[in-house]
C-alpha positions in Angstrom: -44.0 -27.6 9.0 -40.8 -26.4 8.1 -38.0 -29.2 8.0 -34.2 -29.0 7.6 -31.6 -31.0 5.9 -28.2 -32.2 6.2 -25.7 -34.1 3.4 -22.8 -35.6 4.0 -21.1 -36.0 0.6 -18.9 -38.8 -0.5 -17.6 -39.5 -4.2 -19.7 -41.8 -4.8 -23.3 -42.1 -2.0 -24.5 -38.8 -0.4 -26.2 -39.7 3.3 -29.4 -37.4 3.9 -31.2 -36.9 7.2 -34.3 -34.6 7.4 -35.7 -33.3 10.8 -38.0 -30.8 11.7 -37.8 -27.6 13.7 -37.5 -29.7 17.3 -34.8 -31.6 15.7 -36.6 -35.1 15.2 -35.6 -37.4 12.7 -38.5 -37.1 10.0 -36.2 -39.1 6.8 -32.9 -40.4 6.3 -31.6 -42.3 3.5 -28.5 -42.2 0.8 -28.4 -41.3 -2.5 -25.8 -41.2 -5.2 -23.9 -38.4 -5.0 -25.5 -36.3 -8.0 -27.7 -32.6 -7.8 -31.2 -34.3 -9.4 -31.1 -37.2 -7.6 -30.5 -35.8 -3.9 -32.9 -32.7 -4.9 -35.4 -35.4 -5.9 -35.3 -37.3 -2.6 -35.8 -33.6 -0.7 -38.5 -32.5 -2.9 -40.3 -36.0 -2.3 -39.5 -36.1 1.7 -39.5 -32.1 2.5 -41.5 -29.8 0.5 -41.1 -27.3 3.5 -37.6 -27.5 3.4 -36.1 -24.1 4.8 -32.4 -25.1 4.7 -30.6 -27.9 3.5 -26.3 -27.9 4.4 -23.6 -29.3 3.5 -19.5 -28.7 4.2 -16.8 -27.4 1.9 -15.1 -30.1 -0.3 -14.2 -31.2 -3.2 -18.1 -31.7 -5.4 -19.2 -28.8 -2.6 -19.1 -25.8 -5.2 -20.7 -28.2 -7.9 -23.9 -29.2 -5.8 -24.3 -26.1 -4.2 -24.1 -24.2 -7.7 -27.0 -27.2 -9.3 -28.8 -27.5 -6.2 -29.6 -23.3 -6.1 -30.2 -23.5 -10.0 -33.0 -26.1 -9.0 -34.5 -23.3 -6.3 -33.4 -25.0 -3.2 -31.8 -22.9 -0.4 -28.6 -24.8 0.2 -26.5 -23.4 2.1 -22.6 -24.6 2.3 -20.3 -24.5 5.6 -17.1 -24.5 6.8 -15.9 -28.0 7.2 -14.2 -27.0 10.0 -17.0 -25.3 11.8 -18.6 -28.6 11.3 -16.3 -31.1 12.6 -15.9 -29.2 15.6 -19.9 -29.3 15.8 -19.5 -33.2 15.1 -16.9 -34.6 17.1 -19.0 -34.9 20.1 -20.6 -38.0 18.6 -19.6 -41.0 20.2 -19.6 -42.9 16.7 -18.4 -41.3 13.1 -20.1 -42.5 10.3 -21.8 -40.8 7.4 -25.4 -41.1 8.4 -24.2 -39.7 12.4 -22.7 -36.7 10.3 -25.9 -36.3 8.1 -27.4 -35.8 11.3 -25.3 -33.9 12.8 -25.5 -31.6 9.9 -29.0 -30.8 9.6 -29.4 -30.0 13.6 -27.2 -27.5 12.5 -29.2 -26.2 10.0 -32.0 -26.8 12.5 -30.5 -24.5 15.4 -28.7 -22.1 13.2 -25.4 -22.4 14.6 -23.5 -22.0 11.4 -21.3 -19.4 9.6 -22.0 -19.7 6.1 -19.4 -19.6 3.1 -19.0 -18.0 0.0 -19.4 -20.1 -3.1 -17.7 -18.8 -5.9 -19.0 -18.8 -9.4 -17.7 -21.4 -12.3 -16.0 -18.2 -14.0 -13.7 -17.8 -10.9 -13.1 -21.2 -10.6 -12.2 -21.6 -14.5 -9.9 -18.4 -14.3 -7.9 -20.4 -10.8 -7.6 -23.4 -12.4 -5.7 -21.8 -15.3 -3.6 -20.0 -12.5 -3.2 -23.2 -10.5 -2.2 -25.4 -14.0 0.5 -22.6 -15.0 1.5 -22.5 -11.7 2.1 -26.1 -11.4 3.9 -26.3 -14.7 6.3 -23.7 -13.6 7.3 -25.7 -11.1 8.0 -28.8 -13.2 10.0 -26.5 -15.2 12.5 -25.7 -12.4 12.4 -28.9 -10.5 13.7 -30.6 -14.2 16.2 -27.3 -14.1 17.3 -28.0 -10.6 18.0 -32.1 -11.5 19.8 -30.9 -14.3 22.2 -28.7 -12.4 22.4 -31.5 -10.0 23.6 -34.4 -12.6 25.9 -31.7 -14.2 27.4 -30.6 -10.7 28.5 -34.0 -9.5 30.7 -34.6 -12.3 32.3 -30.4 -11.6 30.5 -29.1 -14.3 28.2 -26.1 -13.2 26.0 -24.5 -15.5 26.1 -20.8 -14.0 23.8 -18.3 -14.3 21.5 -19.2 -18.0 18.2 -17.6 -18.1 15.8 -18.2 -21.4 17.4 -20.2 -24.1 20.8 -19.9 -23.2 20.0 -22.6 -20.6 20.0 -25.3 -23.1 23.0 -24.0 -25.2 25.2 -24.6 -21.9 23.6 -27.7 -20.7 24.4 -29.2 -24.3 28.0 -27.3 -24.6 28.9 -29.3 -20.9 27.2 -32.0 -21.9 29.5 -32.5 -25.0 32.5 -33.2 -23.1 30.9 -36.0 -21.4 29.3 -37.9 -23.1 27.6 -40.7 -20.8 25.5 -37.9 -19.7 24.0 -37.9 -23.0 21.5 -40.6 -22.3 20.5 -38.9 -18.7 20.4 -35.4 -19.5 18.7 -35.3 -23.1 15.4 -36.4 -21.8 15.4 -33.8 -19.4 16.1 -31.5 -21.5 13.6 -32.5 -24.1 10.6 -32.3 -21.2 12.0 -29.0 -20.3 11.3 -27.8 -23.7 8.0 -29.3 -24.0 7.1 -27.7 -20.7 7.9 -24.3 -22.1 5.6 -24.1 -25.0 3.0 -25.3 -22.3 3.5 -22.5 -19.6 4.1 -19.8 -22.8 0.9 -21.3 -23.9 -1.0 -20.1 -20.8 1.1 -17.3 -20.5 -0.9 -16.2 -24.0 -4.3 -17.1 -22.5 -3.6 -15.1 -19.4 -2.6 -12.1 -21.2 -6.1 -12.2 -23.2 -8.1 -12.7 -20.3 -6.6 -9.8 -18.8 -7.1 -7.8 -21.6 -10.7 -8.4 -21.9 -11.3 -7.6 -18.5 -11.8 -4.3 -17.2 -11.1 -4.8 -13.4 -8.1 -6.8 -14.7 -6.5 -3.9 -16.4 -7.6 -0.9 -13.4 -5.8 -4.0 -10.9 -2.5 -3.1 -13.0 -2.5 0.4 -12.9 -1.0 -0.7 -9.7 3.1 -0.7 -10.1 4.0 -3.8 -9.9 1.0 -5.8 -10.1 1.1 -7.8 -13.6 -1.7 -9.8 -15.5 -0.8 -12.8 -13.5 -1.5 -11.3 -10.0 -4.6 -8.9 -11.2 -6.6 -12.2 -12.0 -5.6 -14.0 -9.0 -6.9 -11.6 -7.3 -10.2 -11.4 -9.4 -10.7 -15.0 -9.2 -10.2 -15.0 -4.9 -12.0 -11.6 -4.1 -15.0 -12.9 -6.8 -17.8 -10.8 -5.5 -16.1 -7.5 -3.3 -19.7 -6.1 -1.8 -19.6 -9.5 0.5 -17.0 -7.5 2.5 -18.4 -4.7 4.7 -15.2 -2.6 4.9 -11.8 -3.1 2.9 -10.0 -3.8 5.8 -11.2 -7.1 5.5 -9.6 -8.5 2.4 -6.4 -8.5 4.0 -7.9 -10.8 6.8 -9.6 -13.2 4.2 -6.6 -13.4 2.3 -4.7 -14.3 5.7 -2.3 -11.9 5.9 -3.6 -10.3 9.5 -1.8 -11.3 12.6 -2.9 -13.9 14.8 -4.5 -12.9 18.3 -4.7 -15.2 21.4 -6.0 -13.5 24.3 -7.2 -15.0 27.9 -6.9 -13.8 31.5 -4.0 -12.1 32.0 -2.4 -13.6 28.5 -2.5 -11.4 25.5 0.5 -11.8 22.9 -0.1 -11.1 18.5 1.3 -13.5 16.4 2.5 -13.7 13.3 0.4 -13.5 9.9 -3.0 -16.6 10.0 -1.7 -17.8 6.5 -5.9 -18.8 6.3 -7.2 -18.4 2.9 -5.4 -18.7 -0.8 -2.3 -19.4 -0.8 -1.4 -18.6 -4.0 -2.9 -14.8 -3.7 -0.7 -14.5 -1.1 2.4 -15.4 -2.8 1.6 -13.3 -5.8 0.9 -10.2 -3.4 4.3 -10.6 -1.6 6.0 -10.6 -4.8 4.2 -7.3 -6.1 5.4 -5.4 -2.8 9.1 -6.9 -3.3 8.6 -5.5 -6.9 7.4 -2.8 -6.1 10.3 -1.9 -3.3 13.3 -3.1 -5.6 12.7 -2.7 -9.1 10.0 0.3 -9.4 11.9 3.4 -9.4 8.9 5.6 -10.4 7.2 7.6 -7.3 4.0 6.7 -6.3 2.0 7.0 -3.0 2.2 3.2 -2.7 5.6 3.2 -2.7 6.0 5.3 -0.2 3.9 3.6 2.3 6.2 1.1 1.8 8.7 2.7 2.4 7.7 3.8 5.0 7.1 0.6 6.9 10.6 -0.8 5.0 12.1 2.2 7.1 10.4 1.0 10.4 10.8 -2.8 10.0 13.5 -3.0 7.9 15.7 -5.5 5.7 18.5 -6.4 7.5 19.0 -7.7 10.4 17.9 -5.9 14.0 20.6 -3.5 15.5 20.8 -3.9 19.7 22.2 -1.0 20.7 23.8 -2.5 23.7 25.3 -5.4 21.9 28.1 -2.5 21.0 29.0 -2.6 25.1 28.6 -5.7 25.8 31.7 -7.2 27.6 33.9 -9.3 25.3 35.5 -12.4 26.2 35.9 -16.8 25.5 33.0 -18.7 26.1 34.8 -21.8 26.7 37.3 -20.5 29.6 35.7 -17.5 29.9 39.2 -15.1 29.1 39.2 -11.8 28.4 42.5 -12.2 25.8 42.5 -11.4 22.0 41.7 -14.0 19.4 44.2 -14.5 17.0 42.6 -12.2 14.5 43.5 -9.9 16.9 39.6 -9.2 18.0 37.9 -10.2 21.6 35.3 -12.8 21.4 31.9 -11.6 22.0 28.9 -13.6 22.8 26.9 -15.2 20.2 23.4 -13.9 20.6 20.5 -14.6 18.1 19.7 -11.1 16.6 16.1 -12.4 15.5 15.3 -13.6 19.0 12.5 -11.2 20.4 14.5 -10.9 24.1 15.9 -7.3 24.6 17.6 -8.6 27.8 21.1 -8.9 28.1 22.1 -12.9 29.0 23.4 -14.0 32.5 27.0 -14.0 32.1 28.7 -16.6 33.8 32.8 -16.3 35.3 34.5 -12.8 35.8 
């Protein structure tokens, strides 16, 4: 008889349930949360097992990664697939969810996720840990220009070293900012080495890498965004078409549609963040600083064209009728201009505004 199995994963105790294909409750129990011991307690209480779940989290891409070394066909789902499944139960508690879990596995109601392998995940973690340190760099930049600034003394425009050289040259003049600025700067320094550090191990990963270095043939596309996108993507023949990348990567407009109501939103944001951020700055790059021609460019263009930068032109705002919104007069202002009425140019109305008075 063919059973079914559902975890529900803590830090510490995993909750098992086991049911067969009616959905009766054949085993339960809870184990700590490591790959033998739970694949022990299957092997002992399901040798039929046909599919075991458990949700995205945290330990999710360790134990599924163990558990499907060990032969067992785990299967990992969308957390919020599941608690939408889930919340029906009167009372939450691990062994409810357990339950809960393997009656999905049971009926099949599931959409299954991709697990990426420990080489993507080692490659993002580098990403996310020079990411974060890039922050820290211009956070303990920004409190600097703060301190500085309070006293009138503003640093400007100092890129690279020359940063330091005018933080200390202000500094000089006073000098009880000594004691709160110096450490600052000293962390700044030591932050540095650490994200030029990385910077180094980026640039041989992407040199090592084939894909890597085909991704930046792509004009303005750099090491940096190339293995970002290695790492999300990880295995391209899961997606049937290409027009699907853009979707997983969240940058497809939303669509709410019922009865008569039908309206697009704006972009899902669903997926990696970070991918998303490093592809918006390689189209900026590729707009503003790329001078050479390339077919890219000029798709871009093309939609730059039809969108546009600046702000939204309303043809009628040029006759609109001009005049006080307070008492509604008609006069010159003392620039010598009429008044017109303020209207928000990013609003998506292309109706004129009730005017009120004469």
């Amino acid at each position: 008889m063919e059973h079914y199995v559902g975890l529900d994963v803590s830090l510490k105790l995993t909750a098992i349930c086991i049911v067969d294909r009616t959905g009766k409750i054949e085993r339960e129990g809870v184990v700590a949360s490591d790959p033998e011991a739970i694949a022990v307690f299957i092997k002992s209480h399901a040798p039929h097992v046909a599919r075991i779940g458990l949700e995205t989290g945290p330990t999710s891409t360790w134990l599924w990664t163990e558990l499907n070394k060990m032969g067992l066909p785990v299967i990992c789902i969308d957390a919020r697939h599941a608690k939408a499944a889930l919340k029906l139960q009167i009372n939450k508690s691990d062994r409810n969810d357990a339950v809960g879990i393997a009656r999905i596995m049971q009926c099949g109601w599931y959409k299954e996720v991709r697990v990426k392998d420990l080489d993507s995940h080692a490659i993002k973690a580098l990403l996310v840990s020079r990411a974060l340190l890039v922050k820290i760099k211009r956070d303990l930049e920004n409190q600097i220009r703060g301190l500085l600034k309070n006293l009138g003394l503003v640093i400007g425009q100092a890129k690279m070293n020359m940063f330091s050289v005018r933080v200390a040259e202000l500094a000089e003049a006073r000098p009880e900012l000594a004691a709160a600025v110096e450490p600052l700067l000293k962390a700044r320094e030591a932050v540095g080495r650490q994200i030029a550090d990385l910077d180094r191990k980026v640039m041989r990963l992407a040199r090592n890498d084939a894909q890597v270095r085909r991704f930046m043939t792509a004009p303005g596309v750099g090491p940096i965004t190339a293995l970002c996108f290695l790492a999300t993507i990880d295995d391209p023949t899961r997606f049937k078409r290409s027009r699907s990348v853009g979707a997983y990567a969240g940058l497809t407009t939303r669509r709410y549609a019922s009865g008569e109501i039908d309206w697009t939103g704006r972009i899902s944001k669903c997926g990696d963040k970070m991918l998303r951020s490093y592809l918006y700055e390689a189209a900026n790059v590729l707009l503003t600083r790329v001078a050479k021609w390339s077919a890219l460019k000029a798709g871009e263009s093309g939609l730059r064209s039809e969108a546009g930068y600046a702000k939204p032109r309303l043809p009628w705002l040029e006759n609109l009728p001009s005049f006080c919104i307070a008492c509604g007069s008609k006069a010159l202002n003392s620039t010598g201009h009429q008044r017109r009425l303020p209207i928000n140019l990013h609003s998506r109305t292309t109706e004129i505004p009730p005017i009120s008075g004469n």
